[in-house]
LUMROMAR-468840 format. One record per residue: residue in one letter; x, y, z of N, C-alpha, C in turn; residue number from 1. Coordinates in Angstrom, 2 decimals, padded with zeros to 5 digits. Layout:
BEGIN
ATOM code    n_c1    n_c2    n_c3   ca_c1   ca_c2   ca_c3    c_c1    c_c2    c_c3 pos
ATOM    a       X       Y       Z       X       Y       Z       X       Y       Z NUM
...
REM end
This chain:
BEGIN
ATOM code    n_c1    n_c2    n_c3   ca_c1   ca_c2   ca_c3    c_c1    c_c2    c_c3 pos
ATOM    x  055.96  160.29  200.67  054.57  160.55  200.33  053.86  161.29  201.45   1
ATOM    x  054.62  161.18  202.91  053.58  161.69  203.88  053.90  163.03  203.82   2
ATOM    x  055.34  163.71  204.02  055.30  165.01  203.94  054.90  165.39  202.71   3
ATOM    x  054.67  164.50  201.23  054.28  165.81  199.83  052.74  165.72  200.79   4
ATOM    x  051.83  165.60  200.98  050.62  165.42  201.38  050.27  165.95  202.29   5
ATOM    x  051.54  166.28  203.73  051.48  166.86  204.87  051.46  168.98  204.66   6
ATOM    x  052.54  168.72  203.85  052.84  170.62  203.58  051.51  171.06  203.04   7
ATOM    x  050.97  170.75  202.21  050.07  171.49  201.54  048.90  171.68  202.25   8
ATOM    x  048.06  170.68  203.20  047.30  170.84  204.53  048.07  171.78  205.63   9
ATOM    x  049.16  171.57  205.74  049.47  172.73  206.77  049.64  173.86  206.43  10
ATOM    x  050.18  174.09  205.00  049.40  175.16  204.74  048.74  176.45  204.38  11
ATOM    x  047.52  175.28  204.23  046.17  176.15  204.09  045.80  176.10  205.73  12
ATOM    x  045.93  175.43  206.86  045.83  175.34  207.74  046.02  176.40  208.79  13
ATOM    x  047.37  176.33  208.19  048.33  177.78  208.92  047.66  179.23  208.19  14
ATOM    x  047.27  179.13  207.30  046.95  180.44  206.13  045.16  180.50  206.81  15
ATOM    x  044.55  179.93  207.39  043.26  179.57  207.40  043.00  180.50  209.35  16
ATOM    x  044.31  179.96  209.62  044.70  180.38  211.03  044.60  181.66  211.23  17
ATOM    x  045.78  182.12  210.47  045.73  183.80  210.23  045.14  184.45  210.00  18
ATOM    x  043.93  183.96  208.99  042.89  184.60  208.42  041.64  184.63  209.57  19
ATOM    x  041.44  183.86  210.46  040.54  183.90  211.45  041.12  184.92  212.40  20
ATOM    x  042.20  185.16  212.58  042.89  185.85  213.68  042.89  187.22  212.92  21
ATOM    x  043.33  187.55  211.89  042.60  188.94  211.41  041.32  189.59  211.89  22
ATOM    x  040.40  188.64  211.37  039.16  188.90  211.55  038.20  189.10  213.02  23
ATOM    x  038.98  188.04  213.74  038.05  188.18  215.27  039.21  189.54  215.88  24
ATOM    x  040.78  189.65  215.56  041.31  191.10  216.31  041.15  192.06  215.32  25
ATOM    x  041.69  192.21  214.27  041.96  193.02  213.50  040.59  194.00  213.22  26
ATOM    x  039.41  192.93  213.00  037.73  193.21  212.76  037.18  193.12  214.00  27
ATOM    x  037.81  193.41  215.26  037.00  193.32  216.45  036.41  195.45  216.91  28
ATOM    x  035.54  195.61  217.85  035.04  196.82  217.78  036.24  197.85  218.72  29
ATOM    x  037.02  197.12  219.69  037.95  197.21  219.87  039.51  198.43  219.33  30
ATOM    x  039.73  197.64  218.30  040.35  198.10  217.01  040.20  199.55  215.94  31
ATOM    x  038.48  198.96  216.01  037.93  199.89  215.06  037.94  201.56  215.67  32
ATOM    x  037.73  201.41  217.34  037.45  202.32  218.43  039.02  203.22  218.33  33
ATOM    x  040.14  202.39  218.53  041.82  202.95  218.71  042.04  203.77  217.55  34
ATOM    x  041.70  203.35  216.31  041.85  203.73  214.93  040.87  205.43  214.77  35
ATOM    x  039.42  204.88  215.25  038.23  206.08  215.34  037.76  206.31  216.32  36
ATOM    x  038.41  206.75  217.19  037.75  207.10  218.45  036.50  208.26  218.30  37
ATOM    x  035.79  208.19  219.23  034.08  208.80  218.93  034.36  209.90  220.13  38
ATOM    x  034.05  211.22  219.38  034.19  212.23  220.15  033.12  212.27  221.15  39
ATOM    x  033.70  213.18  222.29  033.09  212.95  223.61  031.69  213.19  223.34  40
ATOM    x  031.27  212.43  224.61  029.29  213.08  223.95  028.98  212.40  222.64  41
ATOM    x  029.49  211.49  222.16  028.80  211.59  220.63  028.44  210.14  220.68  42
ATOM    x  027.58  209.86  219.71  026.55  208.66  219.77  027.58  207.71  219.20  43
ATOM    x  027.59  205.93  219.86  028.44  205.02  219.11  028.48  204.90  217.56  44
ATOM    x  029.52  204.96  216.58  029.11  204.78  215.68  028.81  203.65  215.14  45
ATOM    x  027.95  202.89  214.92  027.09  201.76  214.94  027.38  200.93  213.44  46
ATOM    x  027.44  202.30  212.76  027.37  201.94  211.36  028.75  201.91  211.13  47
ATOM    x  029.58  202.54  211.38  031.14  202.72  211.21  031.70  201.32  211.61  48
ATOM    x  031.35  200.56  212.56  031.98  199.72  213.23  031.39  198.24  212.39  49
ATOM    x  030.65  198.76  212.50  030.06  197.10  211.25  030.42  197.02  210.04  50
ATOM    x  030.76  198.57  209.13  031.31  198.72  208.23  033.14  197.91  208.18  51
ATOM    x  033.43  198.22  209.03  034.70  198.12  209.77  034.97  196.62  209.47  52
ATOM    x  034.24  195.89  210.50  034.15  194.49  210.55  033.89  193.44  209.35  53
ATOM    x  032.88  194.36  208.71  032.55  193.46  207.41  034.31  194.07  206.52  54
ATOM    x  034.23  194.85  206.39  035.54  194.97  205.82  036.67  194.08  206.07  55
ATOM    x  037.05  193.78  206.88  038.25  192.62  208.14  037.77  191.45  207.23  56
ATOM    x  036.82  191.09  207.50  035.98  189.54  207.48  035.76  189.54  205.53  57
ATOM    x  036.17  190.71  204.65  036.20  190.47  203.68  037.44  190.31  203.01  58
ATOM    x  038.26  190.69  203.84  040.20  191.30  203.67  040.10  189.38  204.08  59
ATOM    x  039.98  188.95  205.11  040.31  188.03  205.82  040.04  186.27  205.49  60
ATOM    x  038.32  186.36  205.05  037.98  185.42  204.61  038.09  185.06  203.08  61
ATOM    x  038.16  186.39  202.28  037.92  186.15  201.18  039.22  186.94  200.36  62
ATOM    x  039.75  187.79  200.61  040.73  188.39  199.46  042.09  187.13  199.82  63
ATOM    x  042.22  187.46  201.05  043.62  187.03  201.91  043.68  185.35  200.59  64
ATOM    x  042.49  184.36  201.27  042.76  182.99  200.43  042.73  182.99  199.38  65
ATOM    x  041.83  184.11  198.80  042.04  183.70  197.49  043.11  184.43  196.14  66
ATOM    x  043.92  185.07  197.02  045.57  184.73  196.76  046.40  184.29  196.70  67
ATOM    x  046.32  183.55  198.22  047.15  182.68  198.16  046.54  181.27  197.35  68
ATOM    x  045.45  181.49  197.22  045.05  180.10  195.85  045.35  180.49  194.47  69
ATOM    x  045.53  182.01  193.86  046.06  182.27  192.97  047.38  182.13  192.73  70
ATOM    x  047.90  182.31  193.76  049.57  182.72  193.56  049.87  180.87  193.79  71
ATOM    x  049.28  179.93  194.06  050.11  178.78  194.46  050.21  178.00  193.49  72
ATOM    x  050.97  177.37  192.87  050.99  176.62  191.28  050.44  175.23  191.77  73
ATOM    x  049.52  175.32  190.47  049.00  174.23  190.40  047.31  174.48  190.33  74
ATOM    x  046.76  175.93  189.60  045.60  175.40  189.77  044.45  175.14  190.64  75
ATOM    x  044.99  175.94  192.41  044.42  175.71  193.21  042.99  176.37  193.17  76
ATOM    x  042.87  177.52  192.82  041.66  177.92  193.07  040.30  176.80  192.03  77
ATOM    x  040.78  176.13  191.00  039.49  175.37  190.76  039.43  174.54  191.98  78
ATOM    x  039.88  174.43  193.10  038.92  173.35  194.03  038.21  174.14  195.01  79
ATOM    x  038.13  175.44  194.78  037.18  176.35  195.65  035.82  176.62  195.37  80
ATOM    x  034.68  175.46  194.59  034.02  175.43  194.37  033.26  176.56  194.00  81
ATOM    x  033.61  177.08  192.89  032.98  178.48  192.34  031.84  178.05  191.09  82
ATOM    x  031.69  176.82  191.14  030.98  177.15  189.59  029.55  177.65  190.05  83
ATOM    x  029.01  178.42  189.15  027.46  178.70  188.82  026.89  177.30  188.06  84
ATOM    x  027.18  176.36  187.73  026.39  175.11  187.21  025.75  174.63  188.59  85
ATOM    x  026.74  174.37  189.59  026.17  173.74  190.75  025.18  174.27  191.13  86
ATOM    x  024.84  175.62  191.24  023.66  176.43  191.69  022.33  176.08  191.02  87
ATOM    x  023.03  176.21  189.59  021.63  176.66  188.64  021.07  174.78  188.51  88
ATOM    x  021.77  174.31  189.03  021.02  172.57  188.89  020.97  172.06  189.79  89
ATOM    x  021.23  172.57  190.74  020.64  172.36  192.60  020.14  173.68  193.45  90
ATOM    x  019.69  174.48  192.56  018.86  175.46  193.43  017.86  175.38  194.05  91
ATOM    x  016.97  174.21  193.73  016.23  173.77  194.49  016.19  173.12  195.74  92
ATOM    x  017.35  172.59  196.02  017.65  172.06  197.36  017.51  173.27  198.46  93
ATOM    x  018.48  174.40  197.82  017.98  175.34  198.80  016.92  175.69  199.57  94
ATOM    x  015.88  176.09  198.00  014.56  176.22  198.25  013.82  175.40  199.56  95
ATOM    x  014.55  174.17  199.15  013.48  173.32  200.32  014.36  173.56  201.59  96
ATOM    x  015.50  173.78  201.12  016.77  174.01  202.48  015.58  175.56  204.06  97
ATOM    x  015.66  176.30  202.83  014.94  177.57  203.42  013.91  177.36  203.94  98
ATOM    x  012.97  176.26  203.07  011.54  176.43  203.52  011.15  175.51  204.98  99
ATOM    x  012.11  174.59  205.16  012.58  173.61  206.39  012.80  174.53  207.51 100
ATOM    x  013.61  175.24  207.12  014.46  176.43  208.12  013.66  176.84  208.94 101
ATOM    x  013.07  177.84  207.93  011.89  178.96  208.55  011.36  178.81  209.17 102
ATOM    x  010.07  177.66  209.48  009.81  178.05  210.59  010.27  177.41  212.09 103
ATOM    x  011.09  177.06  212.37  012.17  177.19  213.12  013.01  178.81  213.68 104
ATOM    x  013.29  179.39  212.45  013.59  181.07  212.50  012.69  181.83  213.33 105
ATOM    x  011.45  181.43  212.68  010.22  182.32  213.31  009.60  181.90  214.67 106
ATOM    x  009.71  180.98  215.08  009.65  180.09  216.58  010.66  180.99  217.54 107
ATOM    x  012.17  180.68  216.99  013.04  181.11  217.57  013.12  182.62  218.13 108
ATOM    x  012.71  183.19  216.70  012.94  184.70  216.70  011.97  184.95  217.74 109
ATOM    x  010.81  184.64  218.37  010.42  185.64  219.53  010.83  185.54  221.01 110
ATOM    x  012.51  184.65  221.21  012.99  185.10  222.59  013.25  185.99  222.21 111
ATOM    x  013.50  186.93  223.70  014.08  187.84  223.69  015.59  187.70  223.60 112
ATOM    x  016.31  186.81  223.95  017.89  186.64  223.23  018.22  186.99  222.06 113
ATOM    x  016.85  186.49  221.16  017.17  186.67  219.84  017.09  187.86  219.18 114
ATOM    x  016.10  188.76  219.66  015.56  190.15  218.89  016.35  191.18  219.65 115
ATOM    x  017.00  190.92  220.59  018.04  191.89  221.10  019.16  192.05  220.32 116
ATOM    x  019.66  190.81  220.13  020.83  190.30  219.14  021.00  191.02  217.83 117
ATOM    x  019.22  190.77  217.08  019.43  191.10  215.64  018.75  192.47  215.56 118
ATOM    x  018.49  193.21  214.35  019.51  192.70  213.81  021.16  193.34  214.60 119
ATOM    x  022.53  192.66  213.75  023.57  192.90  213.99  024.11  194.77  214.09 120
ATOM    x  023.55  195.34  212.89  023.71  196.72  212.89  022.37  197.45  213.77 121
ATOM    x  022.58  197.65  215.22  021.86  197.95  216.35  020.51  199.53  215.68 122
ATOM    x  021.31  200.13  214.63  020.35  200.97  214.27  019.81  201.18  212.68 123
ATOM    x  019.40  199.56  212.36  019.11  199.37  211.22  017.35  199.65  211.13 124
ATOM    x  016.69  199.30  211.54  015.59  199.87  211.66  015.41  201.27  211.47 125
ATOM    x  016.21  202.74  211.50  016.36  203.79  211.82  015.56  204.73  210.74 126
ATOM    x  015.74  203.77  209.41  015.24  204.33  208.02  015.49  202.66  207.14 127
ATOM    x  014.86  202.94  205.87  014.74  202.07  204.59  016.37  202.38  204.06 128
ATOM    x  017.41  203.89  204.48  018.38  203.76  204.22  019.54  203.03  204.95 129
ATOM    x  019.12  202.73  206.08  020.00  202.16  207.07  019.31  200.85  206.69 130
ATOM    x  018.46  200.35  206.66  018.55  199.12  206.74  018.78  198.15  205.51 131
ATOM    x  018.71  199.05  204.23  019.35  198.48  203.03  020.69  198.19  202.70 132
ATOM    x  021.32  199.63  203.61  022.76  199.66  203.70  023.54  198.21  204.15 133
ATOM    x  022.78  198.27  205.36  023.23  196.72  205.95  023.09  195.75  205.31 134
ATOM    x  021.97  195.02  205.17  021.87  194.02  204.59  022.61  193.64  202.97 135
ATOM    x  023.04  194.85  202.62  023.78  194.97  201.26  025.43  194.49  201.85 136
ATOM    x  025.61  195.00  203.07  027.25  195.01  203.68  026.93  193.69  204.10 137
ATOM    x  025.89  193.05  204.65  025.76  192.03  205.54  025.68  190.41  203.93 138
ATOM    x  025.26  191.24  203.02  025.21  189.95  202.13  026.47  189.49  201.93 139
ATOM    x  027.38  190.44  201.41  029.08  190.90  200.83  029.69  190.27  202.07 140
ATOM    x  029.79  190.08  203.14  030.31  189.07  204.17  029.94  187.84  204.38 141
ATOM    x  028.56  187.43  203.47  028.34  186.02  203.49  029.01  185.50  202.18 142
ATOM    x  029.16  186.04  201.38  029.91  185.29  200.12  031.41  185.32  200.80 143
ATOM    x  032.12  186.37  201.60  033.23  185.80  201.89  033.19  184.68  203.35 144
ATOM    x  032.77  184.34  203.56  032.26  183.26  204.78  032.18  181.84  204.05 145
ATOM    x  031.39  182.26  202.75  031.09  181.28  201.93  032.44  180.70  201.39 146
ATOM    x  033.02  181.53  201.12  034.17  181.14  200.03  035.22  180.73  201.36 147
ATOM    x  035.17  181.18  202.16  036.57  180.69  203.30  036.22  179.43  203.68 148
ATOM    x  034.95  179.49  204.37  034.69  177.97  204.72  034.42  176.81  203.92 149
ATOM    x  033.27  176.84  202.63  033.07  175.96  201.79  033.93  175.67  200.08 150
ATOM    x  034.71  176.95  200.21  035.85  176.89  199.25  036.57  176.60  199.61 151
ATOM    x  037.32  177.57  200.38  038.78  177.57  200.87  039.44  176.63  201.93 152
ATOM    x  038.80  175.91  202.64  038.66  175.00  203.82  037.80  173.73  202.55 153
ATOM    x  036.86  173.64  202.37  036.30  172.56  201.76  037.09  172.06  200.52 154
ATOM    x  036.66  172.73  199.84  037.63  173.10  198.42  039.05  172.98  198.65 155
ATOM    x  039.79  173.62  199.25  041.33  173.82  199.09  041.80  172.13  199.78 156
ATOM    x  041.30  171.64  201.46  041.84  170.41  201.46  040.86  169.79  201.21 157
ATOM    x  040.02  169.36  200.59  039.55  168.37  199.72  040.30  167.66  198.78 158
ATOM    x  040.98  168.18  198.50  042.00  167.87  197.43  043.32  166.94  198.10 159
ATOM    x  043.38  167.06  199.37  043.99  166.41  199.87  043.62  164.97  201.12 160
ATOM    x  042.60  165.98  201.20  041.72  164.92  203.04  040.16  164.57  201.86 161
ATOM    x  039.96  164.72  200.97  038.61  164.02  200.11  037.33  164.80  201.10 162
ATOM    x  036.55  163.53  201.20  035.23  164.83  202.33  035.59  164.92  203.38 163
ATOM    x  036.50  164.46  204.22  036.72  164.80  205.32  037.11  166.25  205.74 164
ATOM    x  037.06  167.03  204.39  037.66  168.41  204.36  036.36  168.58  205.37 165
ATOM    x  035.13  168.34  204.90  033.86  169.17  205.21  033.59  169.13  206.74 166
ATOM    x  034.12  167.83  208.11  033.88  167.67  209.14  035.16  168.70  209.73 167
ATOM    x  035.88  169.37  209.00  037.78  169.63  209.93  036.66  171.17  209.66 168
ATOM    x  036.24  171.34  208.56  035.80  173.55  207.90  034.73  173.40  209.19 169
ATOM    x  034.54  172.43  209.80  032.94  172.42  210.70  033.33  173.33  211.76 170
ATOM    x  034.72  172.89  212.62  035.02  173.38  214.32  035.37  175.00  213.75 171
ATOM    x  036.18  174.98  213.00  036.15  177.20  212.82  034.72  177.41  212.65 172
ATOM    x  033.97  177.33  211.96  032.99  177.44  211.46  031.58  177.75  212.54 173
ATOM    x  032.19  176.68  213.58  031.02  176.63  214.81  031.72  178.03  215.38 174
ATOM    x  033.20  177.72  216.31  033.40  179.03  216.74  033.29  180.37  215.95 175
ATOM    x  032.84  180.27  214.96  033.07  181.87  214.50  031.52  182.39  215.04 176
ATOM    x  030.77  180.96  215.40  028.98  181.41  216.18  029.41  181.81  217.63 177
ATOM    x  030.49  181.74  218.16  030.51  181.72  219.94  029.43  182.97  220.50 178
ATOM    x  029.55  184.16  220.01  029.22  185.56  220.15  027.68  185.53  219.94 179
ATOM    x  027.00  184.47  219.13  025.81  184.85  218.98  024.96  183.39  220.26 180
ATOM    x  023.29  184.01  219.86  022.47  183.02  220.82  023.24  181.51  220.37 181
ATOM    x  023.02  181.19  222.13  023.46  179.15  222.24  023.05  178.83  220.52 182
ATOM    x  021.08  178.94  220.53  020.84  177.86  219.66  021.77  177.99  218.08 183
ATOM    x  021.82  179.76  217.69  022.36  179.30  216.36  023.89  178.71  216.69 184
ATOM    x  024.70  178.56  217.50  025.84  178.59  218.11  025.92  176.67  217.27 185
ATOM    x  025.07  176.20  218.18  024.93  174.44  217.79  024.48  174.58  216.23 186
ATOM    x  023.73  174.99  215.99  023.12  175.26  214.22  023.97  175.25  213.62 187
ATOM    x  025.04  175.78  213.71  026.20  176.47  212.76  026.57  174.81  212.83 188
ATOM    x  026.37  174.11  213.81  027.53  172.43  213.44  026.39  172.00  212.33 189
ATOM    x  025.13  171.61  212.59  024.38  171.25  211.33  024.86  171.85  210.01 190
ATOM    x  024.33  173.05  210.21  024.40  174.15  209.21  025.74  173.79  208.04 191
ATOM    x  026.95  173.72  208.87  028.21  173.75  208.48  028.68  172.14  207.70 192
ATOM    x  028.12  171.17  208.66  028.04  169.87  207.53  027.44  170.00  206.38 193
ATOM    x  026.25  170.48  206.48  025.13  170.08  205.16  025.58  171.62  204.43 194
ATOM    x  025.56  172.24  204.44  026.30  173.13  203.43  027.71  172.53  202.86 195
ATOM    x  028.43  172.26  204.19  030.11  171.49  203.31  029.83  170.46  202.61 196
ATOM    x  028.80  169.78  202.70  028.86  168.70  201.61  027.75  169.08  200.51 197
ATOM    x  027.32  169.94  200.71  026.63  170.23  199.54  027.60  171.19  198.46 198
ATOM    x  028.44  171.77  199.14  029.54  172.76  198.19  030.20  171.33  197.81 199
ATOM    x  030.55  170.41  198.30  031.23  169.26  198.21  030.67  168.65  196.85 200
ATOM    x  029.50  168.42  196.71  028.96  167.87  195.73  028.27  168.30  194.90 201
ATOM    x  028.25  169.71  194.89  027.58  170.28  193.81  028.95  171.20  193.07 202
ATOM    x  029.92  171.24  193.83  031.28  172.14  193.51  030.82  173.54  193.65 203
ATOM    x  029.68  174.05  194.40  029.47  175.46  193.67  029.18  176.05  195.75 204
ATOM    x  029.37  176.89  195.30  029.62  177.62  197.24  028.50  178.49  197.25 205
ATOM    x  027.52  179.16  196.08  026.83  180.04  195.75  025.47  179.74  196.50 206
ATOM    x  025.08  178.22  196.22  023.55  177.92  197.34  023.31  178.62  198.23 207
ATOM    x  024.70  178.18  199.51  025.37  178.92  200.27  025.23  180.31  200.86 208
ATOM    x  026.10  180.90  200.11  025.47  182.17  199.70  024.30  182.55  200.07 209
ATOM    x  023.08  181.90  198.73  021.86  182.65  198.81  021.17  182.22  199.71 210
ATOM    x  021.61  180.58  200.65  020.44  180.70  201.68  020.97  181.11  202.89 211
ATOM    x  022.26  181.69  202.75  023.13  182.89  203.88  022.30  184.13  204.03 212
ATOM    x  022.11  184.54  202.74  021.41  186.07  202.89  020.36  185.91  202.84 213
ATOM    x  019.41  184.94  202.91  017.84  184.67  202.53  017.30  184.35  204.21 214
ATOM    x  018.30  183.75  204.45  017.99  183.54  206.40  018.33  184.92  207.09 215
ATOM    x  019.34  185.01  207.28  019.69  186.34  207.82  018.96  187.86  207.38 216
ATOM    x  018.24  187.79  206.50  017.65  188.68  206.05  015.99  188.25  206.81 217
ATOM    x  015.58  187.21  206.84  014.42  186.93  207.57  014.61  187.27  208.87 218
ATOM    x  016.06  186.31  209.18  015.79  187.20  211.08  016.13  188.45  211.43 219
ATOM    x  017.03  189.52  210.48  016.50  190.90  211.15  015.47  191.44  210.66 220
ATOM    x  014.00  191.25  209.82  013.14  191.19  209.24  012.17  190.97  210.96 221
ATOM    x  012.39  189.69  210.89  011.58  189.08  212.00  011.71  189.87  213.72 222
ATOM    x  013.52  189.87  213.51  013.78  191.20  215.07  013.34  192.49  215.06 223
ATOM    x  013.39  192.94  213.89  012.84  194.34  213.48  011.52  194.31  214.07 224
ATOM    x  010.90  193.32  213.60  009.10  193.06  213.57  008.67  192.85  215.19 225
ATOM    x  009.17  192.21  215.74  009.06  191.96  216.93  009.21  193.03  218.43 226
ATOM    x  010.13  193.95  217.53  010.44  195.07  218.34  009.92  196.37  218.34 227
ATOM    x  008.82  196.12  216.97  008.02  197.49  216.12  009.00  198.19  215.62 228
ATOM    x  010.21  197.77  215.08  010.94  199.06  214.57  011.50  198.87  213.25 229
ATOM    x  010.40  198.19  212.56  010.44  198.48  210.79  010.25  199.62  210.38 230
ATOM    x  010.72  200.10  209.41  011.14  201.48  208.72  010.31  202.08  207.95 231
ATOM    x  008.92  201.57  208.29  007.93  201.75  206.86  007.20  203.15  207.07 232
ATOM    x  006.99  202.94  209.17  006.32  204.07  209.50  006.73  205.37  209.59 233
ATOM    x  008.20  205.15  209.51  008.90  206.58  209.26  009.96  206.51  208.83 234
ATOM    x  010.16  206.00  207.79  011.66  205.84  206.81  011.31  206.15  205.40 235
REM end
């Protein structure tokens, strides 16, 4: 009984491994640079490289598992918490999830740690076309974030470890914050419980999701604002 119980945690474990290691080398700027190197004199490409990354982190978090949850018999992908019921009958949690948040966001957002940081695509402010662009690429990497950590990690050993899936999806989850400010760094451990058990108990990863892109969209909103370089006055 211990090894039928042992293989199938190791893995998604081992598969969960790889998929992080794609993403921090494979999706690092690094990579993207060897592949496209930027002719002499010429401005970083800012947009190329985030394009780049969100691409990795969509190959990585989200196509990669959810193949191997297709291809594995037995049905695996229903424990990757996909339904739209969970959403549409706990969307309100969010709501209050967000409205808790915020102002916390907006406190935060005027170090300077923070408005240097965001937003992530350094020349999103530039126009209404650059900064739609992003946040459109930047949403499309939170549904695969969503689905690796609160599906594929929650969802996939849940089925084996019950909720304890939701405290093991927590430690990737924190390190994938190392790169950004301390505070969201610790956030991501909150963040990462109460989202895993809310995909946990609502089965649906989508909340998730929308209060992924509903925050992150406030703080380069808020860095933009702070720095005067919203797009209104000349985009």
């Amino acid at each position: 009984a211990g090894a039928v119980g042992f293989w199938p945690v190791a893995i998604i474990c081992a598969a969960a491994c790889v998929c992080l290691g794609i993403v921090q080398f494979v999706g690092s700027d690094s990579t993207f640079v060897h592949f496209f190197p930027p002719a002499p004199n010429a401005p970083y490409p800012y947009l190329g490289y985030r394009t780049w990354w969100i691409a990795w982190t969509d190959i990585g978090f989200l196509v990669l598992p959810l193949v191997l949850m297709l291809l594995w018999p037995g049905k695996h992908l229903r424990d990757c918490n996909l339904s739209w019921r969970g959403l549409r009958q706990h969307y309100w949690i969010y709501i209050v999830l967000f409205a808790c948040v915020f102002p916390v966001i907006y406190v935060v957002s005027w170090q300077p740690a923070f408005y240097q940081f965001y937003p992530m695509y350094a020349q999103a402010g530039r126009s209404w076309t650059d900064l739609l662009y992003w946040e459109g690429l930047y949403a499309g990497q939170f549904v695969a974030v969503e689905f690796f950590f609160r599906g594929f990690l929650v969802g996939g050993l849940g089925r084996h470890l019950g909720i304890m899936a939701v405290p093991v999806s927590v430690m990737p989850y924190m390190m994938l914050h190392f790169s950004k400010p301390w505070p969201e760094s610790y956030g991501a451990i909150v963040a990462g419980l109460l989202l895993g058990w809310l995909a946990w108990k609502t089965k649906s990863i989508w909340g998730g999701v929308l209060i992924h892109c509903t925050v992150a969209a406030s703080m380069d909103y808020l860095a933009l604002s702070h720095k005067g370089q919203l797009p209104w006055p000349h985009g």
